[in-house]
C-alpha positions in Angstrom: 135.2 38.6 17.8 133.4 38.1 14.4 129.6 36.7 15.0 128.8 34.1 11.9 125.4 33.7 10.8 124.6 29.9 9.8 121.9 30.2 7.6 123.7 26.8 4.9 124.9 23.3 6.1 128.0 22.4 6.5 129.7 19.4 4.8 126.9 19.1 1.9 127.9 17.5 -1.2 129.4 19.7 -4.3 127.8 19.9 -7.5 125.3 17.5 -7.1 123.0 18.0 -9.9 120.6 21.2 -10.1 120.8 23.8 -7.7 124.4 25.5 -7.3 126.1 23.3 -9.9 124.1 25.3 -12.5 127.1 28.3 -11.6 129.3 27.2 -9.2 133.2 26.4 -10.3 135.9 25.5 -8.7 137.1 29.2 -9.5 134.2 30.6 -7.9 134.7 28.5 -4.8 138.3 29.5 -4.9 137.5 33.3 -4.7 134.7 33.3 -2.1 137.4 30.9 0.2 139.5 34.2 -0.2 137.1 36.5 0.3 136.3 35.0 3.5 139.9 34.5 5.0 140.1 38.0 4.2 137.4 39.1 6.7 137.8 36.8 9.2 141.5 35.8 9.7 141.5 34.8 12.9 139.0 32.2 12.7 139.5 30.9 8.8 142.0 28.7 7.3 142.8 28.3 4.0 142.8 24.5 2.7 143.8 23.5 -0.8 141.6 20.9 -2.1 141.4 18.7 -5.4 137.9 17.4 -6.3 137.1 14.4 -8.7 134.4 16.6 -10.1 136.2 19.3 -11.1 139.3 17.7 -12.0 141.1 20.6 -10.7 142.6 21.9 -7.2 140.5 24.6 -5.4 140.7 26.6 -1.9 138.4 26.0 0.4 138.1 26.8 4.4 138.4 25.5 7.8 136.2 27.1 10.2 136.8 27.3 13.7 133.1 27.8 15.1 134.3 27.7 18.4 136.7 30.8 18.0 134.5 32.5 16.3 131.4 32.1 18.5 131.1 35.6 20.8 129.3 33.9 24.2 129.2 37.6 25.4 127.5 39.0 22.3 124.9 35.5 21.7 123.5 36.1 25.5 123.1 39.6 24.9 121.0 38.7 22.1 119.2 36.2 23.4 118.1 37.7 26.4 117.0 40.8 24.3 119.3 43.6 25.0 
């Protein structure tokens, strides 16, 4: 199973202003969604999406943490081996 590093929140707010907005399009988004069904099939989803900010549909993911999450691999770390 694929191990995901959290190292972002989940469910923060698009383009609020500063920060990402600066770059990130809906395009952008789009791509990375891709990029990231591509590794990890088995525990992404692609979701279409349409935003009020960008006026336009984008694809997005659905994570499933809990298929993802290795319980094998997180002890082993944890306990140092």
């Amino acid at each position: 199973r694929p191990e995901f590093a959290l190292a972002y929140t989940r469910d923060d707010k698009m383009q609020t202003e500063g920060g990402c907005s600066v770059y990130r399009t809906a395009k952008l988004v789009s791509d990375s969604a891709i990029k990231l069904y591509r590794a990890f099939p088995d525990c992404v989803a692609l979701a279409y999406k349409k935003t009020g900010t960008w006026k336009e549909e984008r694809i997005d993911v659905k994570m499933q943490w809990k298929k993802a999450f290795d319980k094998e691999k997180y002890e082993e770390r944890k306990s140092g081996k």
